[in-house]
C-alpha positions in Angstrom: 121.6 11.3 -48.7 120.9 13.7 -51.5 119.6 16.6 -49.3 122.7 15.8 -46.8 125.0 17.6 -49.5 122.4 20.6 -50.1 120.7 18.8 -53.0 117.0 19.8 -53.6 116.0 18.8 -57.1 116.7 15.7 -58.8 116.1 14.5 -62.4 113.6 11.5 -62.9 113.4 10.2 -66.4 116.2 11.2 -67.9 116.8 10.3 -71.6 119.9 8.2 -70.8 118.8 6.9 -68.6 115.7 5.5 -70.3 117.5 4.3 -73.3 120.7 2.7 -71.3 119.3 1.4 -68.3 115.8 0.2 -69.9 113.7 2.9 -67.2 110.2 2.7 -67.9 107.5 4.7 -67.5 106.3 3.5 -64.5 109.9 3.1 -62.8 110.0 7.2 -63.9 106.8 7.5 -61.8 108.0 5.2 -58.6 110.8 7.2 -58.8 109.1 10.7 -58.8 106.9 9.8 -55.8 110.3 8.5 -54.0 111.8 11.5 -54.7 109.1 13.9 -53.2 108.8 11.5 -50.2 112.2 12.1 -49.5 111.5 16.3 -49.8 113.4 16.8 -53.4 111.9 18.6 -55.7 111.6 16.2 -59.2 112.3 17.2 -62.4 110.1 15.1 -64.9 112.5 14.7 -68.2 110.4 13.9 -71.1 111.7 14.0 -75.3 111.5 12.1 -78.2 114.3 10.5 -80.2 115.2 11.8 -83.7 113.7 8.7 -84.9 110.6 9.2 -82.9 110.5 12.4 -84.2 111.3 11.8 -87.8 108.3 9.3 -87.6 106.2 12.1 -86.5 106.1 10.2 -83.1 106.7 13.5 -81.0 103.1 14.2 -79.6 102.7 10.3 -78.1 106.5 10.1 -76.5 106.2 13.0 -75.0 102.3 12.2 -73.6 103.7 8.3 -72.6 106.9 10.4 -71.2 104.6 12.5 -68.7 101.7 10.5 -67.9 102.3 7.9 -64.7 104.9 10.4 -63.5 102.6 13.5 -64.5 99.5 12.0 -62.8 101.1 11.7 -59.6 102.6 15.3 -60.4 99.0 16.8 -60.7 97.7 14.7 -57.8 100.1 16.6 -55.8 99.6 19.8 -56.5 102.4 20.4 -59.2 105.3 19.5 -56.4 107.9 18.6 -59.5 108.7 20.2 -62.8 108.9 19.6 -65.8 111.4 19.9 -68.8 111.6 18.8 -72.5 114.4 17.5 -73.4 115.2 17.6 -77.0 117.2 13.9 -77.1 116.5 14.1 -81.2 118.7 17.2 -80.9 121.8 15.5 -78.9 124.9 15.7 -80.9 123.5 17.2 -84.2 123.6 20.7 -84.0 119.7 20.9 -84.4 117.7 22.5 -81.9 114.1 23.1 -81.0 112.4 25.9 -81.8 110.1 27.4 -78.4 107.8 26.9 -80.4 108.4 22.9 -80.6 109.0 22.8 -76.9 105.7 24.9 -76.2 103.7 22.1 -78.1 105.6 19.4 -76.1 104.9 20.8 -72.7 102.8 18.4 -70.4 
């Protein structure tokens, strides 16, 4: 249905989605293999809370974030991408340096 309407990429994983909805891990990964069977091209969403952040959590959300879906990413040859998404920085006019996000890339 997607790719009826032109569509080629599609998020998987996304912040709201995880926190709202309950997603897990591996539902993030189902849905990245789904999304690649049906010829999108996935973007794998991955960032820690402020919170998680705060608790110096950064380096294991972002790992747990990328690893079912990331496996299945590697196994294929890199078909998807990947993107950090600062959640901690939602709504409180902080942002990450390129710097943070280059230590958070999977």
């Amino acid at each position: 249905m997607l790719r009826d309407v032109g569509c080629g990429y599609v998020l998987v994983g996304h912040s709201e989605r995880r926190q709202l909805y309950g997603e897990t891990d591996a539902l993030v990964a189902r849905k990245f293999v789904a999304a690649q069977a049906q010829g999108l091209l996935p973007v794998l969403c991955v960032g820690e809370t402020l919170e998680e952040r705060e608790a110096g959590g950064t380096t294991e959300v972002v790992a747990r974030h990328s690893t079912r879906a990331g496996r299945e990413w590697r196994r294929r040859a890199r078909q998807g991408r990947d993107r950090l998404r600062a959640v901690w920085a939602i709504g409180t006019g902080r942002t990450a340096s390129p710097e943070q996000a280059q230590k958070c890339t999977p």
